[in-house]
N, C-alpha and C positions, 0 to 999 in steps of 0.2 A: 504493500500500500504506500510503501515511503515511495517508490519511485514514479517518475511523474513527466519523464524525455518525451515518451512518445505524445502525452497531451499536451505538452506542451509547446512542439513542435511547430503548430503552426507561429509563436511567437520569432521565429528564427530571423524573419525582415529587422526585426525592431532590435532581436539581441545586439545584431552587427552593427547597426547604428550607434547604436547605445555604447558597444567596446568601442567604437571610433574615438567616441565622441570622451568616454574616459580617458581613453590614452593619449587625448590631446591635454585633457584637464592636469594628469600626469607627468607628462611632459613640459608642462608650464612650471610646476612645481620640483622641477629636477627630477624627479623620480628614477622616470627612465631618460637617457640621452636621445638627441637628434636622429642617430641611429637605431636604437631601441624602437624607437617610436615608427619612423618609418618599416622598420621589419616587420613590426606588426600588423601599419596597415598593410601590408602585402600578403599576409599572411589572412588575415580579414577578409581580403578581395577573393583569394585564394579558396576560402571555404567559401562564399557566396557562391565562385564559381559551380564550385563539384557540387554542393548542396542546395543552393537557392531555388532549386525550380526540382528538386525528389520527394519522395517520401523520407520517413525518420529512418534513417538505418541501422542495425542492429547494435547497441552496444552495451554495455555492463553501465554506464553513468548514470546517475542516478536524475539527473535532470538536464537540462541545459543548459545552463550556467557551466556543470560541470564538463560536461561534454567540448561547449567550445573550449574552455582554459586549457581543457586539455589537449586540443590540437592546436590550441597556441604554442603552447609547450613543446607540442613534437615538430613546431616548425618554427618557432621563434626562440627556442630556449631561455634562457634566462629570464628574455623581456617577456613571455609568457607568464613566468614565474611570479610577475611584478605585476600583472595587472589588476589582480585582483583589492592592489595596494586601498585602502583610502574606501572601502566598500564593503557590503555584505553583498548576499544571496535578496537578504531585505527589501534591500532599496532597490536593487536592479529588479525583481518581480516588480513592486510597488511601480515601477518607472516601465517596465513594458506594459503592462497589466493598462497603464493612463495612454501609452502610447497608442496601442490596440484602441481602443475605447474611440480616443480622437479620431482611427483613420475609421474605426465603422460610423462611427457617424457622422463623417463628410461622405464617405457611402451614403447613409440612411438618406441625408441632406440632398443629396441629388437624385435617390431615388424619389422622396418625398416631392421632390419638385417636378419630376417627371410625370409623376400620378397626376399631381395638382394641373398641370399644364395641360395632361388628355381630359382631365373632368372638364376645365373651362373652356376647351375646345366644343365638349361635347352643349355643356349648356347653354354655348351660343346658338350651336347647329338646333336643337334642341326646344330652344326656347315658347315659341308657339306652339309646341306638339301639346296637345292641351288634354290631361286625364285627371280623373281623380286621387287627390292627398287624401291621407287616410288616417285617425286617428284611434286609439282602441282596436285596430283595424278591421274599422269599419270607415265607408265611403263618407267623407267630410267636407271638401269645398274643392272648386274648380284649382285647379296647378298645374304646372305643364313639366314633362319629363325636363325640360332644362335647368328646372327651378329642384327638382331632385336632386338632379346629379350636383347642384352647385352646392347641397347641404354637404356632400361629399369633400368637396373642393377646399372647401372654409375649412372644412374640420381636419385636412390631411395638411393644409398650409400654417392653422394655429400650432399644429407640432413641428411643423419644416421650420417657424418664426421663434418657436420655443426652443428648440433645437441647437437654432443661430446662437440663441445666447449662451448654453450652454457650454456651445464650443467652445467661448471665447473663455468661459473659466476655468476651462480642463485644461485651454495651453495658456492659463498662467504660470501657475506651481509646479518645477520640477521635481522631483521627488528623488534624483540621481543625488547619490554624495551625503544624502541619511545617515547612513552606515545602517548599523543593525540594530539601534533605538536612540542612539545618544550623538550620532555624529563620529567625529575620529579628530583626534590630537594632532594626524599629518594634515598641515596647511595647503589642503588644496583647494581649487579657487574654481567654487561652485556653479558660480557663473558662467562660464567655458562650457560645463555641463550642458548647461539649460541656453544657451546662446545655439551650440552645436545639432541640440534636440528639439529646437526651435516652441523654445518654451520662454514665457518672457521673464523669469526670474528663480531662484531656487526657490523651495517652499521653505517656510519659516519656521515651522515644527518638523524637527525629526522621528519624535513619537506619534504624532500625531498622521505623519504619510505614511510609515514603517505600519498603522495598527487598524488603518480605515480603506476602504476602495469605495467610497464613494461617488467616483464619477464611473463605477460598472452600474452599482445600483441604479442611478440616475440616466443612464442610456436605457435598461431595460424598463424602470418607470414610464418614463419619455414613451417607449415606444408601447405601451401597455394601453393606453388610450388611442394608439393608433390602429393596434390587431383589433380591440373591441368595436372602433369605426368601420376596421377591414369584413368582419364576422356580420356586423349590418347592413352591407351593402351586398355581402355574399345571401345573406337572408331575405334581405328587397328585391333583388333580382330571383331569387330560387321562388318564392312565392305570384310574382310579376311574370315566373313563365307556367304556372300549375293550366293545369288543361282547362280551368273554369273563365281563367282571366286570359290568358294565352297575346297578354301586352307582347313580349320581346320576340323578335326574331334572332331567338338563342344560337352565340356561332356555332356550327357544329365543330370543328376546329376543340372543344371545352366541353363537347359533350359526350358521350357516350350511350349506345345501343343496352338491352336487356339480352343477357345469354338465352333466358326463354322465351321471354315475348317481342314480338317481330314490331311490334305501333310503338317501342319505348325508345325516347330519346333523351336520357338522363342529364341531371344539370349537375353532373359533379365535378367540374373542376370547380364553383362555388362553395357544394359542400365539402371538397376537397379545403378551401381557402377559408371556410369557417372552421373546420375541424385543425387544420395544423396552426391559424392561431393560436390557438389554446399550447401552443407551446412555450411563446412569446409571454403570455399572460403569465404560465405554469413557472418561467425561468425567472422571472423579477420574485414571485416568492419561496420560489428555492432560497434564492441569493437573501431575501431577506432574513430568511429562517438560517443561514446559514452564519451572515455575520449577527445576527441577536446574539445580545448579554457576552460578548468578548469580550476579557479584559484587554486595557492596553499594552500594547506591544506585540511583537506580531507571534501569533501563533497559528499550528499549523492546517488548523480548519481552513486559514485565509489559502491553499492547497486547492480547495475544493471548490472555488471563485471563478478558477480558469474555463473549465469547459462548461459551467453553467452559463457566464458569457459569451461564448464563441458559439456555443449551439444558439443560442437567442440570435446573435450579430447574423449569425449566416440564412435562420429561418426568414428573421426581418427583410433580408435583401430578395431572398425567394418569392415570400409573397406578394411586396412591391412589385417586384418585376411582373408577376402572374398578373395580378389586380392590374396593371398598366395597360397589358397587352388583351386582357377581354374588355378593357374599357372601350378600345379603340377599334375593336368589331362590334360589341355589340350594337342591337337596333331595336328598332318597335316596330310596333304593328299601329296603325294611328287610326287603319277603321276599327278594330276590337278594341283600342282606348278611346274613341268616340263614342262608341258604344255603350261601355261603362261608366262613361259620364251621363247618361242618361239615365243612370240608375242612381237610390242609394238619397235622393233629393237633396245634392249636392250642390244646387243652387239659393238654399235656403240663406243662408249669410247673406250673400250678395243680396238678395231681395229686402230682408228686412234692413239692411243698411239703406238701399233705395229707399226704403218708404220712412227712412229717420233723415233723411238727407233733404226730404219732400215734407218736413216737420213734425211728420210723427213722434211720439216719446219713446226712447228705446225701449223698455218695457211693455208697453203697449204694440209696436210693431214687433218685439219678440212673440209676443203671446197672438198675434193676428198670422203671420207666419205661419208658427206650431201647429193652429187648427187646417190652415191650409194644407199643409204637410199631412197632419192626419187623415185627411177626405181622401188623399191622392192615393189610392190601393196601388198603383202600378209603380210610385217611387222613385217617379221622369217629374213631378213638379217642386216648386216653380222652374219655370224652364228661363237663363236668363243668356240673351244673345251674346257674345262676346265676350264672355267671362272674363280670360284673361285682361282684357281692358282696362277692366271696372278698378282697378286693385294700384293705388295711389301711394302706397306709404314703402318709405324707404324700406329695404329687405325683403322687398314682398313676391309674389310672381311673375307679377307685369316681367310682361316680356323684352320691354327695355331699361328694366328695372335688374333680370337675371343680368342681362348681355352689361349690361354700366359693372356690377361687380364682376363678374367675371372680368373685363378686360381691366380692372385696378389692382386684381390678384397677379393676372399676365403683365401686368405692368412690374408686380413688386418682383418679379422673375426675369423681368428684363425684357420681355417683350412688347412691341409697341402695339397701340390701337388698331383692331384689327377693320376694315371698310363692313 
């Protein structure tokens, strides 16, 4: 159970950076000489080479830390021996662990912006396609599939915005040059560290980076409201295609046949994309369950951190991508959402708004409504022309009401106003 190489292997980018960027801090500090230092980066380069792009290959280390030092050793000798100078095992986990973290979520970052930019594609295209919003779900007032998909849009952009800023506080604090809780008595100049690592200063506590991973926690949080967004969209659509409502022209591309029945055309890459959320969800409270009630300083439960973020980082990028790519096929059906706006008396708002607007008391035009609503057996009344039209207030469905935010979101993406 102590040993830990092959999970941790995928951190092997970050380790080499990371030795670079010591052995220059080292080198500052006399440690090792002009030559030392250069032997190592060559030596550095050297195992990117043969390892950068394999699998973990076979060997007795116990982790990776150990593993490089020790093919520094066999090819740098002495200056190998030296690099561990001024360091623990500690701080360099603590400092890949942040680095990792930063590069998934300039991933997440760009995948979240890629989603956000096919939803507000779609809400423009979209915008007049006019069906019933549903609440309780049941049939409630006129909306139009653009004004859907932009609930999507807002909500996958509030974490791409949320996101941003957390970025910026994960490459403050390096965490290289801790030591192993207290620091180290050799003067080396921490700064170099976190300059090289493109971090904008050392961190300030040494117990405190050595005993916490908080910015793991905080990617998997982060992205915890984005799977439960992803799992509602996967459920809007899997119900928007059941054989009653038959809204979407589901891509087949996402779907899938019945082994036994020959009329089934299944919607599971949706419930594919609601079911493997749940692992996204599942890995933010492993990780919570995992770091509860530690005492400070690092012990070695914080071991058990790594692959509960890396399986989270990797599923997030999976269903991003999936969720992206049925956005940008799928379609509807506008006579069967015509249709169902004539059900359901989904006009009822909009009416009694008209007849409060024509001086009624809203009270009194609710309760004049209601009975009208009652008398209607069939559940097509009131019938009101133009639905989308009527709908005045900012956020609302108006159809140039979707298409205005949509293009201030593509605006915050860097795209300009589309004609």
């Amino acid at each position: 159970m102590n040993r830990c190489l092959e999970e941790d292997w995928f951190l092997l980018p970050f380790e080499l950076k990371l030795q670079r960027a010591h052995a220059r801090a080292l080198e500052a500090a006399r440690i090792l000489s002009a030559l030392e230092h250069e032997t190592l980066r060559g030596a550095l380069d050297a195992i990117e080479r043969e390892f950068g792009q394999v699998a973990c290959p076979r060997s007795e280390a116990e982790d990776l830390h150990t593993w490089v030092e020790e093919k520094l050793i066999e090819s740098a000798g002495e200056a190998g021996r030296k690099i561990h100078t001024a360091r623990s095992r500690n701080d360099q986990i603590a400092t890949l662990l942040k680095m990792y973290v930063i590069n998934a979520g300039g991933r997440l970052k760009q995948d979240l912006g890629e989603l956000v930019r096919v939803a507000c594609h779609k809400a423009r295209a979209w915008a007049d396609l006019a069906f019933p919003l549903q609440t309780h779900q049941q049939f409630a007032a006129p909306g139009s599939v653009g004004f859907w998909v932009l609930r999507y849009a807002t909500s996958f952009d509030r974490v791409r915005r949320r996101l941003e800023l957390s970025l910026r506080e994960w490459r403050q604090y390096c965490p290289l040059g801790a030591g192993a809780v207290a620091g180290s008595s050799i003067p080396i100049d921490r700064r170099i560290q976190a300059r090289e690592l493109d971090f904008a200063e050392p961190a300030p506590s040494a117990l405190d980076v050595t005993s916490t991973r908080d910015e793991c926690l905080e990617l998997l949080a982060l992205a915890t409201p984005f799977a439960l967004h992803l799992q509602s969209l996967a459920t809007d659509v899997i119900v928007f295609s059941q054989t009653a409502l038959g809204w979407t022209r589901y891509p087949a591309q996402f779907a899938t046949g019945s082994s036994m029945m020959p009329n089934k055309a299944n919607p599971d890459a949706m419930e594919l994309l609601r079911g493997e959320c749940n692992a996204v969800t599942a890995a933010h409270a492993e990780l919570v369950s995992i770091l509860k009630g530690l005492p400070s300083g690092y012990n070695r439960d914080l071991q058990c951190v790594k692959p509960v973020v890396r399986r989270g980082a990797e599923k997030l990028h999976a269903v991003a991508e999936m969720a992206a790519a049925f956005l940008e096929r799928l379609e509807f059906d506008p006579q069967r959402l015509a249709a169902s706006l004539q059900q359901g008396n989904t006009g009822a708002t909009l009416r009694m708004e008209e007849n409060v607007l024509a001086g009624v008391p809203l009270r009194e035009a609710h309760h004049a409504v209601a009975s009208e609503v009652g008398d209607a057996r069939d559940g097509s009344a009131p019938v009101i022309d133009s639905p989308l039209t009527r709908y005045r207030t900012l956020g609302s469905t108006s159809p140039s009401e979707v298409r205005r935010v949509a293009d201030v979101i593509l605006a915050s993406l860097g795209e300009g106003r589309e004609a």
